[in-house]
FITOR-925321 format. One record per residue: x, y, z of N, C-alpha, C in turn; residue in three letters; residue number from 0. Coordinates in steps of 0.2 Angstrom, whole numbers. Each point is the difference from the previous one (the first is absolute). Example, Ala and Ser with C-alpha at 12.3 -4.5 7.8 and 13.67 -1.06 7.14 Angstrom:
BEGIN
ATOM     npx     npy     npz    capx    capy    capz     cpx     cpy     cpz   code   pos
ATOM      66     -28      39      -4       6       0       4       6       0    ALA     0
ATOM      -2       5      -4       4       6       1      -4       5       3    SER     1
//
This chain:
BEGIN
ATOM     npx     npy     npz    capx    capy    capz     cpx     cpy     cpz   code   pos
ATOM      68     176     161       2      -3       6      -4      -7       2    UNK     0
ATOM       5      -2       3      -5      -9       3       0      -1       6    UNK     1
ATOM      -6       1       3       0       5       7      -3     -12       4    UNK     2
ATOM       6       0       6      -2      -9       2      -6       0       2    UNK     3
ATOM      -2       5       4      -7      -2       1      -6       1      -3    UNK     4
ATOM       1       0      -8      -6      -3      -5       4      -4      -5    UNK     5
ATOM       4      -3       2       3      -4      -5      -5      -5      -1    UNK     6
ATOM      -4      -5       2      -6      -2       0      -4       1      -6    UNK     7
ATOM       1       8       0      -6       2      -5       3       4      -6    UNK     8
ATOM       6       2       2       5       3      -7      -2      -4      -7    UNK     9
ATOM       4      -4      -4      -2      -3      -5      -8       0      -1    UNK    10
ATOM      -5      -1       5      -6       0      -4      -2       9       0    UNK    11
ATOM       1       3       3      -1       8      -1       4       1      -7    UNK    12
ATOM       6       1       1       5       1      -5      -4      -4      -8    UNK    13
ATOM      -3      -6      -2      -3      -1      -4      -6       3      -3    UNK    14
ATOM      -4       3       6      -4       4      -2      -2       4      -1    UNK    15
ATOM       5       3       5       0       8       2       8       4      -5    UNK    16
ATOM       1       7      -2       6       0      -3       2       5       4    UNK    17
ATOM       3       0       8       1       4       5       8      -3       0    UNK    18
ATOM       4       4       0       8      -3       1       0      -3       5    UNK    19
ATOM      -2       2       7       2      -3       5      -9      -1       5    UNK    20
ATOM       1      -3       5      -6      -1       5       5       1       7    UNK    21
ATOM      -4       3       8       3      -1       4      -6      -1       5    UNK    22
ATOM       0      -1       8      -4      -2       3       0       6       3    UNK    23
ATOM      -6       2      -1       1       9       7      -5      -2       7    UNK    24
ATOM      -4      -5       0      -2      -4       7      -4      -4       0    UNK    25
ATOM      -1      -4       6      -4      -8       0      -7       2       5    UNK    26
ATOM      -4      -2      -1      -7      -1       6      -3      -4       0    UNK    27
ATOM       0      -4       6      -6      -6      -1      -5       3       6    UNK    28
ATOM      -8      -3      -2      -4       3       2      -5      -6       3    UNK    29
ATOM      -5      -1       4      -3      -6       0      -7       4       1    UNK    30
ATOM      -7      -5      -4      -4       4       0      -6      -6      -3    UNK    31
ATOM      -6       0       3      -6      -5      -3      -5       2      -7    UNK    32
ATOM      -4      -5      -1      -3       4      -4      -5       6       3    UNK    33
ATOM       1       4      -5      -5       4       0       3       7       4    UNK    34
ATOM       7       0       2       5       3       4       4       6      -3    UNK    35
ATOM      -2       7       2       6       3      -4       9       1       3    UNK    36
ATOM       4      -1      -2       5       1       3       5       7      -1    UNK    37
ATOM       3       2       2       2       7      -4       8       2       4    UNK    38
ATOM       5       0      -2       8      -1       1       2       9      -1    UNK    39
ATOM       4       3       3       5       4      -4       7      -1       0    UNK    40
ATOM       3       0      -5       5      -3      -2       4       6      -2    UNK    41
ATOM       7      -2       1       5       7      -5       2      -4      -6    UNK    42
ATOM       1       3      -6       4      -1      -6       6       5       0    UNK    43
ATOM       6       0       0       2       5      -1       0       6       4    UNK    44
ATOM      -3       0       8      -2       3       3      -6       7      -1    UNK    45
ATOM      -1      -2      -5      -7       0      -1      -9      -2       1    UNK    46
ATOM      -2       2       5      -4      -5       3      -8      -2      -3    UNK    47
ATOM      -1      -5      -3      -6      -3      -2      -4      -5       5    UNK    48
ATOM      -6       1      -4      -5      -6       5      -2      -1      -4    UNK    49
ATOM       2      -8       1      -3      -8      -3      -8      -1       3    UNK    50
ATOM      -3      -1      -4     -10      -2       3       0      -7      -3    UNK    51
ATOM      -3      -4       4      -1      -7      -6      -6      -2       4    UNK    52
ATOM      -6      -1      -5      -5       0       3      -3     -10      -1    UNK    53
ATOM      -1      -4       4      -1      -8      -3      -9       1       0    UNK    54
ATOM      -1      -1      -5      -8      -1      -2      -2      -5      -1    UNK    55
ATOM       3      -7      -2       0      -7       1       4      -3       2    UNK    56
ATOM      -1      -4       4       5      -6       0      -1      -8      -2    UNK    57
ATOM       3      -3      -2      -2      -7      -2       5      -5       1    UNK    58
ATOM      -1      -5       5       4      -4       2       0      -7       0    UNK    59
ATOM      -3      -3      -4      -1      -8      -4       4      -1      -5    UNK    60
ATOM       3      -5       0      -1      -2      -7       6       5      -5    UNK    61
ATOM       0      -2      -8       1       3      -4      -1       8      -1    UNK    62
ATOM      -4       1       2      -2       7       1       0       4       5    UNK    63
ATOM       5      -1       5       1       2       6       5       9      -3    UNK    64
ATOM      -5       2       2       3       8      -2       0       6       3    UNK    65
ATOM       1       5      -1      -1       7       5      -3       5      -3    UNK    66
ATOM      -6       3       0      -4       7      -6       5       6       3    UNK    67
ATOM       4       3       0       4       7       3      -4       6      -7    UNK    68
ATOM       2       5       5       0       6      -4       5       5       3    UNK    69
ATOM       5       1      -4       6       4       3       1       7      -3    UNK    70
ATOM       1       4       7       0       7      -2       7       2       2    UNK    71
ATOM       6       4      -3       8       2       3      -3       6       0    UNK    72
ATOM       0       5       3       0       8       1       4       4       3    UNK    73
ATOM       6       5      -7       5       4       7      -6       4       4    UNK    74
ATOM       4       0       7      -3       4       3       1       8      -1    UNK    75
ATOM      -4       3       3      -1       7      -1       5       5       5    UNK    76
ATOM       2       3      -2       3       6       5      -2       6       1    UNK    77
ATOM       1       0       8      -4       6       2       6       6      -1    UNK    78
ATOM      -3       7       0       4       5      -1       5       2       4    UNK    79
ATOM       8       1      -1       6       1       4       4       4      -1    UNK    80
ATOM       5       1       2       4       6      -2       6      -5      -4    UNK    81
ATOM      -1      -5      -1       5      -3      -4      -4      -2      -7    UNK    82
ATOM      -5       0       0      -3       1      -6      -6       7      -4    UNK    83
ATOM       4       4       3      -2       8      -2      -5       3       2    UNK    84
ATOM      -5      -7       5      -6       4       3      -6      -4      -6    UNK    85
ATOM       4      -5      -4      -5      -1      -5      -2     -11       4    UNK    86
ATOM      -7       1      -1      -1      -7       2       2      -4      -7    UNK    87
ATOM      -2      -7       2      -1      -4      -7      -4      -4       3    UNK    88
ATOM      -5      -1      -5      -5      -6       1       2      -5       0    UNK    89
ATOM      -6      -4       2       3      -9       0      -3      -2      -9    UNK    90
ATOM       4      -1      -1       1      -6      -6      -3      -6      -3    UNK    91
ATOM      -4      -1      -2      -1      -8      -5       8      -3      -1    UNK    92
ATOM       2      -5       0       6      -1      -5      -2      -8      -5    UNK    93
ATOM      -6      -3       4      -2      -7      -7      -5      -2       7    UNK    94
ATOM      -7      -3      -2      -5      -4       3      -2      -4      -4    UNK    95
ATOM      -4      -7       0       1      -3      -4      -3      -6       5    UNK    96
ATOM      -6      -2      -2      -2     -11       2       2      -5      -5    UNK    97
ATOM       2      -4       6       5      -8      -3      -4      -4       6    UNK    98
ATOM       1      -7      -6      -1      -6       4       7      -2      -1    UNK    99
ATOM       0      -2       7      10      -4       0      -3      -7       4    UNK   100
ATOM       3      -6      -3      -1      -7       3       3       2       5    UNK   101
ATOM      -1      -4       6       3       1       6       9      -6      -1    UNK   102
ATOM       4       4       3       8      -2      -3       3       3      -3    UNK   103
ATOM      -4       2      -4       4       4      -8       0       7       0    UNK   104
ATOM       7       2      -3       1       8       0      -3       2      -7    UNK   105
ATOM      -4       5       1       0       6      -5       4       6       2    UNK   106
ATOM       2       4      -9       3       5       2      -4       4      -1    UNK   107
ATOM      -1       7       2      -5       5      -2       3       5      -1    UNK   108
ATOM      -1       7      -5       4       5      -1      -1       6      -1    UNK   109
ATOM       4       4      -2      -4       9      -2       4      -2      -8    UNK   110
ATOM      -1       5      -3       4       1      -8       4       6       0    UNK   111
ATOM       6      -2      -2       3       4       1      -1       7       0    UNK   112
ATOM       6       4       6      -3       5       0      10       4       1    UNK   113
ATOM      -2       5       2       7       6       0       2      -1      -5    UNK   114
ATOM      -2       1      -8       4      -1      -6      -1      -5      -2    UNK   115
ATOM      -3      -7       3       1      -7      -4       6      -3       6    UNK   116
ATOM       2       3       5       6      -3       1       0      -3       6    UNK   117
ATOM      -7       0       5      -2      -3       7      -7      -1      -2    UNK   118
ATOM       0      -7       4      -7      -1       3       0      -4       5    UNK   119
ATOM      -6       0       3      -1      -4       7      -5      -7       0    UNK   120
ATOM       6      -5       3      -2      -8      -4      -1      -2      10    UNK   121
ATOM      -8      -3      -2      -2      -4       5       0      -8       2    UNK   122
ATOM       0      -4       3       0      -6      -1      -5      -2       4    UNK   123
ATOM      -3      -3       0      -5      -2       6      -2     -10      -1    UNK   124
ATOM       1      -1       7       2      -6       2      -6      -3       5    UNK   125
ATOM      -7      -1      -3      -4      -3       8       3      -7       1    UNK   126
ATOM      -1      -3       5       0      -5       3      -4      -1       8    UNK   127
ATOM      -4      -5       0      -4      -1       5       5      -1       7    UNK   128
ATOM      -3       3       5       5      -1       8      -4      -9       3    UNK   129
ATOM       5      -4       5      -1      -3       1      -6      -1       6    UNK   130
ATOM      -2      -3      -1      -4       0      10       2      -4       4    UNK   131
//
């Protein structure tokens, strides 16, 4: 499937990635300085995760104007119910991972596949400085 809101990034996933289809399961923008941890919960598929992105440097001159992150996705855990038999589920690692990203330019970041090969969880991340 060719889902419009990553059509952007379709053809280059689709080249390097060999998943029939990509769709967008949610967006967050965050704002945060150096040395700042920031940390989101998001649903996928009504499944709820928390995004952590930690900035550990930032550089803003010149050619090397960049961002140091350290990005952490973790499902979240669940506590015991009667909809789930009484049994909890812990919270989950799903990919962590440090990147330096020039400031403007996306990176993708991701898990490897997982449910047979047939899903995985594709990040994108996007710094850019705010204006004063």
């Amino acid at each position: 499937t060719r889902d419009p809101a990553v059509a952007s990034l379709d053809t280059l996933l689709r080249s390097v990635l060999k998943f029939s289809g990509y769709r967008l399961l949610s967006t967050s923008v965050a704002a945060a300085s150096e040395g700042q941890l920031v940390s989101q919960t998001i649903s996928a598929d009504g499944d709820p995760l928390t995004l952590s992105v930690q900035i550990s440097e930032l550089r803003t001159e010149g050619n090397d104007a960049s961002v140091q992150l350290y990005v952490q996705l973790n499902k979240q855990g669940i506590p015991p119910s009667a909809q789930n038999g009484g049994i909890p589920r812990p919270a989950s690692e799903m990919f962590s991972t440090g990147v330096r990203v020039p400031i403007g330019q996306t990176v993708v970041l991701g898990t490897s596949a997982a449910e047979g090969g047939t899903r995985a969880m594709i990040l994108t991340v996007r710094p850019q400085l705010a204006k004063k």
